[in-house]
C-alpha positions as CSV (number, residue, x, y, z in Angstrom):
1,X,14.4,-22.3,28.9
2,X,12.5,-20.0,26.8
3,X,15.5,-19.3,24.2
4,X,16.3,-23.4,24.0
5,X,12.4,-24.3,23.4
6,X,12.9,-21.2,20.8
7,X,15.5,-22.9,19.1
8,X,14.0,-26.7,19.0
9,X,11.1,-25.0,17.2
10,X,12.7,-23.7,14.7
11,X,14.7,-26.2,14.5
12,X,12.0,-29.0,14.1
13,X,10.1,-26.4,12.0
14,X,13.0,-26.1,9.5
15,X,13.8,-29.6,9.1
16,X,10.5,-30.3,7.9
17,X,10.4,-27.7,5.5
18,X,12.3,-25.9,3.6
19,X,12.1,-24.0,-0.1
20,X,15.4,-26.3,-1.2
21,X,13.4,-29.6,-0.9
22,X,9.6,-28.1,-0.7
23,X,7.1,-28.7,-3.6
24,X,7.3,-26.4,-6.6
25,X,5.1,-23.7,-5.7
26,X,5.0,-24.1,-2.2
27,X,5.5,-21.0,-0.4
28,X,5.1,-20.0,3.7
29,X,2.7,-17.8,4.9
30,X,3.3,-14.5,6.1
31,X,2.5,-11.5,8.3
32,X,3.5,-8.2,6.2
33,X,3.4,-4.6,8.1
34,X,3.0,-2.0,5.5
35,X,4.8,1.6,5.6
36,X,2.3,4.3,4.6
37,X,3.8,6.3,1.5
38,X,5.3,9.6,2.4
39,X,6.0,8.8,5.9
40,X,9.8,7.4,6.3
41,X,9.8,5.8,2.6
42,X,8.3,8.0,-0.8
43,X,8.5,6.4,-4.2
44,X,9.4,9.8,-5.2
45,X,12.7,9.8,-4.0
46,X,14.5,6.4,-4.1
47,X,17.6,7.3,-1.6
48,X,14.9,7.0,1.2
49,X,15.0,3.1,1.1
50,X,17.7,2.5,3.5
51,X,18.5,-0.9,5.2
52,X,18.1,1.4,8.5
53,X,14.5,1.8,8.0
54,X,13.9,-2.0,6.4
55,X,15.0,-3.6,8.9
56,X,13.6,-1.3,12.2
57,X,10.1,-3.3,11.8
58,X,11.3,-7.4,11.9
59,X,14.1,-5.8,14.7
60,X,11.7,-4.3,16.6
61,X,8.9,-7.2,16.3
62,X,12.0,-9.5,16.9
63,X,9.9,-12.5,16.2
64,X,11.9,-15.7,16.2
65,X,12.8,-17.6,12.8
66,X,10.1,-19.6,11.5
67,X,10.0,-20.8,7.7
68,X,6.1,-21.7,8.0
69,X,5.1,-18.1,9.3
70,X,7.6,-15.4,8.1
71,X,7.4,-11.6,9.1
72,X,8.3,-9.2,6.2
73,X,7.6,-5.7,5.3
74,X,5.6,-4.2,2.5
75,X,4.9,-0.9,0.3
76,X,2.6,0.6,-1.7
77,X,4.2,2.1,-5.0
78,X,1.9,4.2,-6.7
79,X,3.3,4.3,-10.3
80,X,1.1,7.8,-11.5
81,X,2.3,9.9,-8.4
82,X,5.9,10.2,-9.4
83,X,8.3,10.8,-11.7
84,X,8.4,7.2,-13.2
85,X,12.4,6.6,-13.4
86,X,12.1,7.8,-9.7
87,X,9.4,5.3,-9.2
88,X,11.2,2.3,-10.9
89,X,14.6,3.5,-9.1
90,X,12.7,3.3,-5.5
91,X,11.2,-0.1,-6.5
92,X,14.9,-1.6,-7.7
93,X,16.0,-0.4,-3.9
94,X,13.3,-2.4,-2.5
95,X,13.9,-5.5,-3.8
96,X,17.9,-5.0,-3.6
97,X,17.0,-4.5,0.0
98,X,14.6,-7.5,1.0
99,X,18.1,-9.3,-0.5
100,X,20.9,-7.8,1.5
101,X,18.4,-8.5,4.5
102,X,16.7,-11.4,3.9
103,X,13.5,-9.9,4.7
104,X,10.5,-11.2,2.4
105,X,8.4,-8.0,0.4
106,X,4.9,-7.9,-0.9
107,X,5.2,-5.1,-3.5
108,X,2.1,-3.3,-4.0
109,X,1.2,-1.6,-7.3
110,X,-1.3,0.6,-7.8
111,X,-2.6,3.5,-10.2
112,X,-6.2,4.2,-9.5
113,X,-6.0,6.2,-5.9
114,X,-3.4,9.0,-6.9
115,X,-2.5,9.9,-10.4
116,X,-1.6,13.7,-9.9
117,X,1.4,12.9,-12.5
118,X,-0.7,12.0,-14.9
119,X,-3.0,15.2,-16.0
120,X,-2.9,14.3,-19.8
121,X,-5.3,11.4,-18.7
122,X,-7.8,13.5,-16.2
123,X,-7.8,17.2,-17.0
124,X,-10.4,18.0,-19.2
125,X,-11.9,21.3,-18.1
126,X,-9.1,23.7,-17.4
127,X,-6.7,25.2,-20.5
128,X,-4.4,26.5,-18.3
129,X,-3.2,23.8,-16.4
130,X,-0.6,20.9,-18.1
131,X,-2.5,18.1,-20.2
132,X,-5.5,19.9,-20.6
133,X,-7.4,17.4,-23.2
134,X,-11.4,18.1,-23.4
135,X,-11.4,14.2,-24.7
136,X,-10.0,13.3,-21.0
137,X,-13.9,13.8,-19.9
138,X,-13.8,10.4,-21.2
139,X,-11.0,9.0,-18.8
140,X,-12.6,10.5,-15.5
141,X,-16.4,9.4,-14.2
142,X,-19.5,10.6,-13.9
143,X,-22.7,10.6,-11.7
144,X,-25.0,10.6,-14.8
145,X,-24.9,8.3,-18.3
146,X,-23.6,11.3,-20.2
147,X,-20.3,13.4,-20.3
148,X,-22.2,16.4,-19.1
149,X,-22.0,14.7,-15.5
150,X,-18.3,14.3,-15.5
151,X,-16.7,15.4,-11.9
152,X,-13.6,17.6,-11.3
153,X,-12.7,16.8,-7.9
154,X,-13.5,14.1,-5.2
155,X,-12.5,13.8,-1.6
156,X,-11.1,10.7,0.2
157,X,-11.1,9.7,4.2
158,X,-8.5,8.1,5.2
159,X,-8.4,9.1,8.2
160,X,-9.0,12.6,7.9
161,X,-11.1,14.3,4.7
162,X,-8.3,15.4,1.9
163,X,-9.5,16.4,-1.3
164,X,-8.5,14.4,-4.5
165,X,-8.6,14.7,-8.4
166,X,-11.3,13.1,-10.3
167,X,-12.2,9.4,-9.8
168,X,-10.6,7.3,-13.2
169,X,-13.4,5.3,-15.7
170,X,-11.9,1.9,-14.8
171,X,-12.8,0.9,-18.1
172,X,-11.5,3.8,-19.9
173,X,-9.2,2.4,-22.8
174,X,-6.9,5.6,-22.7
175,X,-6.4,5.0,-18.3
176,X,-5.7,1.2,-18.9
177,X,-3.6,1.7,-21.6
178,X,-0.9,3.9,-18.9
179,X,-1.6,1.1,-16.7
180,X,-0.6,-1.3,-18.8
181,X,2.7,0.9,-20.0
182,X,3.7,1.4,-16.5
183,X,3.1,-2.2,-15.1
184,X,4.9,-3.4,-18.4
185,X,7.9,-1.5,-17.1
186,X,7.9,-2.1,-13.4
187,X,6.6,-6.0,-13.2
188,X,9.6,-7.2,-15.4
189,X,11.9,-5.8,-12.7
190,X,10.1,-7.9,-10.1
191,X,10.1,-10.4,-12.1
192,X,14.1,-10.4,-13.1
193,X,14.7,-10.3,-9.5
194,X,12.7,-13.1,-8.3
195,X,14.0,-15.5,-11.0
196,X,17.7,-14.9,-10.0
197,X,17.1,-15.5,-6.6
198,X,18.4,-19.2,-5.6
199,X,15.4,-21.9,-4.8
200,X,15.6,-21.6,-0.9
201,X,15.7,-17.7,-0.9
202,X,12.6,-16.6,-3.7
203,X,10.4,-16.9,-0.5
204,X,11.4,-13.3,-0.4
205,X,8.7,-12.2,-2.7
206,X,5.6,-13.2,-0.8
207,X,3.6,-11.3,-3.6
208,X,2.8,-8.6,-5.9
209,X,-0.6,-6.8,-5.1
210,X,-2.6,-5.0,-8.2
211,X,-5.1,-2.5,-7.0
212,X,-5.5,-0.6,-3.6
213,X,-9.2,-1.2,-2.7
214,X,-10.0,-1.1,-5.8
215,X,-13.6,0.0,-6.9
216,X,-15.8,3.3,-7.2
217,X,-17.4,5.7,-5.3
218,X,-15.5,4.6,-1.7
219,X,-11.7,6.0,-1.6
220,X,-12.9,9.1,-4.1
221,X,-16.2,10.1,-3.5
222,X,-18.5,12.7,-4.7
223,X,-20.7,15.1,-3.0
224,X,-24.0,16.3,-4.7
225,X,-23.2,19.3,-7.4
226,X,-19.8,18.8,-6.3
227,X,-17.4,20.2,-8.8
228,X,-18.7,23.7,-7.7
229,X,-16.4,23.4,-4.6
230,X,-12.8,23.2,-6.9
231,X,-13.2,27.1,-7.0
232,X,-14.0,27.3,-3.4
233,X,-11.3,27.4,-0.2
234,X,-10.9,23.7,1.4
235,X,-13.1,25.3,4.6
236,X,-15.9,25.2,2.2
237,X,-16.2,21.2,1.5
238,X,-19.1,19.6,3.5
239,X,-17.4,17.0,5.8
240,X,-20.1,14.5,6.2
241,X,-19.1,12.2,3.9
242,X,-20.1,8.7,3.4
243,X,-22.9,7.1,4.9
244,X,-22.7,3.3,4.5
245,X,-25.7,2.1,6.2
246,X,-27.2,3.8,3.3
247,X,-25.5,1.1,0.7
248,X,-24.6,1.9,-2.8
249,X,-23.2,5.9,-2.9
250,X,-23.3,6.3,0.4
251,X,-26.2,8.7,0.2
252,X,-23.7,11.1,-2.2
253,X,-23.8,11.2,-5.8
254,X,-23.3,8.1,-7.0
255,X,-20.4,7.2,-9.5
256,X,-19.7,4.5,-11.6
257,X,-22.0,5.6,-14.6
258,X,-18.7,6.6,-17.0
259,X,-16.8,2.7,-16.0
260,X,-20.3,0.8,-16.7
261,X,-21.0,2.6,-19.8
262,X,-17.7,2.5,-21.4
263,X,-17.6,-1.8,-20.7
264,X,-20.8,-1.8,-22.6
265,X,-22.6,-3.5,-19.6
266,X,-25.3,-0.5,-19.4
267,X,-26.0,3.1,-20.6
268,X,-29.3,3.5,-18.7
269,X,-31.3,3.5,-15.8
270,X,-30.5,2.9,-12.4
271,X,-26.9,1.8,-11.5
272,X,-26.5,-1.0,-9.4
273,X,-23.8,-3.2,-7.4
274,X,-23.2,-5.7,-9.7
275,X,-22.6,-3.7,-12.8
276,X,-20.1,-1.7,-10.7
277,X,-18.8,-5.0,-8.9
278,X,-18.2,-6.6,-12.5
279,X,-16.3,-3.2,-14.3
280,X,-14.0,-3.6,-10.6
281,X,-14.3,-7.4,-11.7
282,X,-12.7,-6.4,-15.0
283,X,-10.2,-3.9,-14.0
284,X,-8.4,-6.3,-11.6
285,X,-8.2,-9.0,-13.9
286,X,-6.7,-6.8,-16.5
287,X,-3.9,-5.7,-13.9
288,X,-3.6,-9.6,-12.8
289,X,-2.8,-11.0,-16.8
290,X,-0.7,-8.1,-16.9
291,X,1.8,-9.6,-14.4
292,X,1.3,-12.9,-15.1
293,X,2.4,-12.0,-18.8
294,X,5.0,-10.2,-17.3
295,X,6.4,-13.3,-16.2
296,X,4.7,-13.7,-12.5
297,X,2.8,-16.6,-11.8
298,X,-0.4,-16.3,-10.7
299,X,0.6,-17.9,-7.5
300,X,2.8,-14.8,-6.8
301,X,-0.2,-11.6,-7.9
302,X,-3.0,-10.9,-5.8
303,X,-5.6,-8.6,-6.1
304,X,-7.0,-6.0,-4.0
305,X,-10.6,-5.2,-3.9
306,X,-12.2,-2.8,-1.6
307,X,-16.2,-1.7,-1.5
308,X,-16.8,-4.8,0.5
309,X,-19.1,-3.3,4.0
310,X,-22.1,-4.3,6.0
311,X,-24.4,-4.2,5.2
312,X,-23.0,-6.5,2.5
313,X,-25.7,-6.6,0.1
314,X,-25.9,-3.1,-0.5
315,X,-22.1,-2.8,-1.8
316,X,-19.8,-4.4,-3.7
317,X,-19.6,-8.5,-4.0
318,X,-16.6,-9.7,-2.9
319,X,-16.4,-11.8,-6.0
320,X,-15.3,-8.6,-7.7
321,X,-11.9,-9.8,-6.4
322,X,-11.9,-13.2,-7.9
323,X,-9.9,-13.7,-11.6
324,X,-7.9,-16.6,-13.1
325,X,-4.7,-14.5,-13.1
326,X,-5.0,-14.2,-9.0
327,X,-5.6,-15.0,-5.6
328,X,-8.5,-12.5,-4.0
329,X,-7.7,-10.2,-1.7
330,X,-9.4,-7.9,1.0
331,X,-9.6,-5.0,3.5
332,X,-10.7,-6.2,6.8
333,X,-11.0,-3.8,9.9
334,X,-12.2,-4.6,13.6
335,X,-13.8,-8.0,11.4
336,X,-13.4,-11.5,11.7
337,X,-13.5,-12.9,8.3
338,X,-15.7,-15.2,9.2
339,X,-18.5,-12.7,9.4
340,X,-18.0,-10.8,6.1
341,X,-21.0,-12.2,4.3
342,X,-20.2,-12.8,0.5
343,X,-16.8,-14.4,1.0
344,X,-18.3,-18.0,0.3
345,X,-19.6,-16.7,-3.0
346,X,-15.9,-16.0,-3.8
347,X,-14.5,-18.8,-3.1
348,X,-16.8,-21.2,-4.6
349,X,-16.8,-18.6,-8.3
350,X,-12.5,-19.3,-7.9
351,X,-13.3,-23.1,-6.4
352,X,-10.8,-22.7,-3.6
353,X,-10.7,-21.0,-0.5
354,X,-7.2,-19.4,-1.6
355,X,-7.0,-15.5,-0.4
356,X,-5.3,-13.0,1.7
357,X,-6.1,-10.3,3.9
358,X,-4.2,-7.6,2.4
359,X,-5.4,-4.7,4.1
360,X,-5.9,-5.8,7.7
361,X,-6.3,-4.0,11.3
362,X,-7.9,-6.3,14.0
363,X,-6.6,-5.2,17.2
364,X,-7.3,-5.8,20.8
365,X,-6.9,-4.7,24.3
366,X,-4.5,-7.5,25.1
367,X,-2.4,-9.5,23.7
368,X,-4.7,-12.6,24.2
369,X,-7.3,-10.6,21.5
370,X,-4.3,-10.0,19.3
371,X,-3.5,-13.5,19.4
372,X,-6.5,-14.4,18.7
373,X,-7.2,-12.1,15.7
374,X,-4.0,-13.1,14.1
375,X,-5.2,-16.9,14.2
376,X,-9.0,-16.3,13.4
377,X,-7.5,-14.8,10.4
378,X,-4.6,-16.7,9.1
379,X,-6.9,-20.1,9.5
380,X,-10.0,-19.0,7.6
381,X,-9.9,-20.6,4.5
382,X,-6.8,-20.5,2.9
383,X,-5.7,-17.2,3.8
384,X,-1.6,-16.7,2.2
385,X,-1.1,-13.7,4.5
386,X,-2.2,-10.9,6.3
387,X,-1.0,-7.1,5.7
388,X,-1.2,-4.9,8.9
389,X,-2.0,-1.2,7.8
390,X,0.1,0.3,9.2
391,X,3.4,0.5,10.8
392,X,4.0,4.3,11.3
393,X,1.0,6.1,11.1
394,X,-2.8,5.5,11.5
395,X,-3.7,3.1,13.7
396,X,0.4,2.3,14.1
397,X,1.5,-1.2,14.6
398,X,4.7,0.6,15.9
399,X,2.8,1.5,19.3
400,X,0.6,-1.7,19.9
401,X,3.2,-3.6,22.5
402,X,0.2,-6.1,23.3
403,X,0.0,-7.1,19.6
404,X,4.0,-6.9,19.1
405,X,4.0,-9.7,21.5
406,X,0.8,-11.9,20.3
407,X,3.1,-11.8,17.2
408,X,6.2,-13.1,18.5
409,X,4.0,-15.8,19.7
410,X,2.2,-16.4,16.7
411,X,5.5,-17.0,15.1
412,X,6.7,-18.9,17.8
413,X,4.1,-21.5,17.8
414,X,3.0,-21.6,14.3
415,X,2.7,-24.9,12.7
416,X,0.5,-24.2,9.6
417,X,-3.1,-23.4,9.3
């Protein structure tokens, strides 16, 4: 009985809609489970994208067909971490891929977190390392209004505490100048693909995603006097890290001074959320027209803010997400959207409650909280989709049975939001 109801759903479901006959525009919405980079897929090396490991996550999920609520896989393509035909090779694989399988992609683009390929843009202190540049003090930020306050090195918890290269001036003209070069190269590809792709298949691009929490001060922080640790071992790094409860910098030193002054919004006195939340503002919306003159529609590009954490009016707005060129998009972990306090500020600066979670871990101990979490989210506001972070490492959808099986029955029952 189980299989036959099954099979009336979908096919009830699919003869009510359908991408031949729906309205232009109209797309489904969808549950995406991301592959960390490095771990089964890099965009480094483009013969890792085999059907074998697209298709393990929708076969092991094995949720039934439904063209309201589709299951598809996405990826993070971090276009100054590798060699950039490498790059645009890997990206060509994935969409040839979501094709031959006829699983839907969000493609994620993003080239603030690591951009270890790109020294001629960040080293600026040390001659005998490749792209040394003294200028590139300009490209990299600061904790102070001048270029004497410039950092060398960050650190980033994701997870675990890993040391990173200097945080980028979002508002640098040299850094989004190489943006703009590399997503002028790797959106047109998206875009080709899409356009070829016959009416009642192009639901397999549920998106392109600019950003990766993007903002300052939170994925590549700074700790006080820092730069005299790049000459120490690792062992030597403090490992106390942020302190949120304490707001804007975490209680380190606070960043953001090199963005804010370069966008002309400030060159003095005391830095706050907004100016930061409005270069963020600024540097998403610059990504965003990019693809949409690229040949996306703004339907198809969202953006990806992070700095959004209780307590909410001590870091960034969420309206830093928010740009004509987009829909907004979010982290959310162990939260119910509902209770992220800025969110309505957002919505009513766009005028619609259009959005998507696209960085999202809400689990449960059973299924029923799974369930649960999966609907709480998809029907607040007008939420496109959500983005599970991730499948193979972390948190790891991959072992979470309980919310395997919420999912199947999301999908099963699904009737729109």
């Amino acid at each position: 009985m189980g299989m036959l109801r099954n099979i009336l759903i979908v096919m009830l479901l699919g003869a009510r809609v359908s991408m031949a006959d729906a309205p232009s525009g109209q797309m489904p919405r969808y549950v995406f489970v991301n592959r960390a980079p490095g771990v089964a897929w890099s965009a480094g090396h483009p013969q890792s994208f085999t059907a074998e490991r697209f298709e393990e996550i929708p076969n092991t999920l094995a949720c039934p067909e439904n063209p309201l609520l589709r299951i598809g896989v996405t990826f993070v393509f971090d276009f100054f971490r590798y060699d950039p035909k490498a790059l645009r090779e890997s990206l060509e694989r994935f969409l040839a891929l979501s094709e031959e399988t006829g699983i839907p992609v969000l493609v994620q683009l993003d080239g603030q977190n690591w951009w270890g390929y790109r020294s001629d843009l960040w080293n600026w202190w040390d001659p005998r390392a490749p792209g040394y540049n003294p200028a590139n003090v300009l490209n990299v930020e600061w904790t102070g209004w001048e270029a004497e306050c410039a950092v060398k090195i960050c650190w980033r918890n994701w997870g675990r505490q890993v040391r990173v290269l200097p945080a980028p001036n979002l508002a640098s003209p040299a850094v989004l100048k190489a943006h703009r070069e590399a997503l002028d190269k790797l959106v047109p590809v998206i875009t080709a693909w899409w356009q070829q792709l016959p009416t009642d298949r192009k639901y397999l691009l549920g998106g392109v995603k600019v950003g990766h929490e993007a903002g300052i001060g939170y994925n590549a922080y700074h700790y006080p006097d820092g730069n005299r640790y790049l000459e120490q071992p690792v062992e030597a790094d403090p490992q106390y890290g942020l302190d949120l409860d304490r707001g804007l910098g975490g209680g380190l030193a606070q960043l953001g001074y090199a963005a804010v002054k370069t966008a002309g919004i400030a060159d003095h006195g005391a830095i706050t959320r907004e100016q930061i939340g409005e270069v963020t503002r600024r540097y998403l919306a610059f990504l965003s027209r990019a693809c949409v003159e690229n040949g996306l529609p703004p339907s198809l590009v969202y953006t990806h803010q992070g700095g959004t954490y209780a307590p909410w009016g001590k870091h960034l707005p969420f309206t830093a997400a928010c740009n004509p060129h987009a829909t907004p998009g979010w982290s959310f972990y162990g939260l119910d959207p509902r209770a992220a306090k800025g969110m309505e500020d957002a919505f009513a600066r766009q005028g619609n409650e259009r959005w998507a979670a696209v960085e999202w871990w809400w689990g449960a101990p059973g299924e029923a909280g799974w369930y649960r979490h999966f609907r709480d989210t998809l029907t607040h506001g007008d939420c496109r989709f959500i983005s599970i972070f991730n499948w193979n490492c972390g948190f790891s959808f991959k072992r979470e049975a309980a919310g395997q099986r919420a999912l199947r029955r999301l999908v099963e029952t699904w009737t729109g939001g």
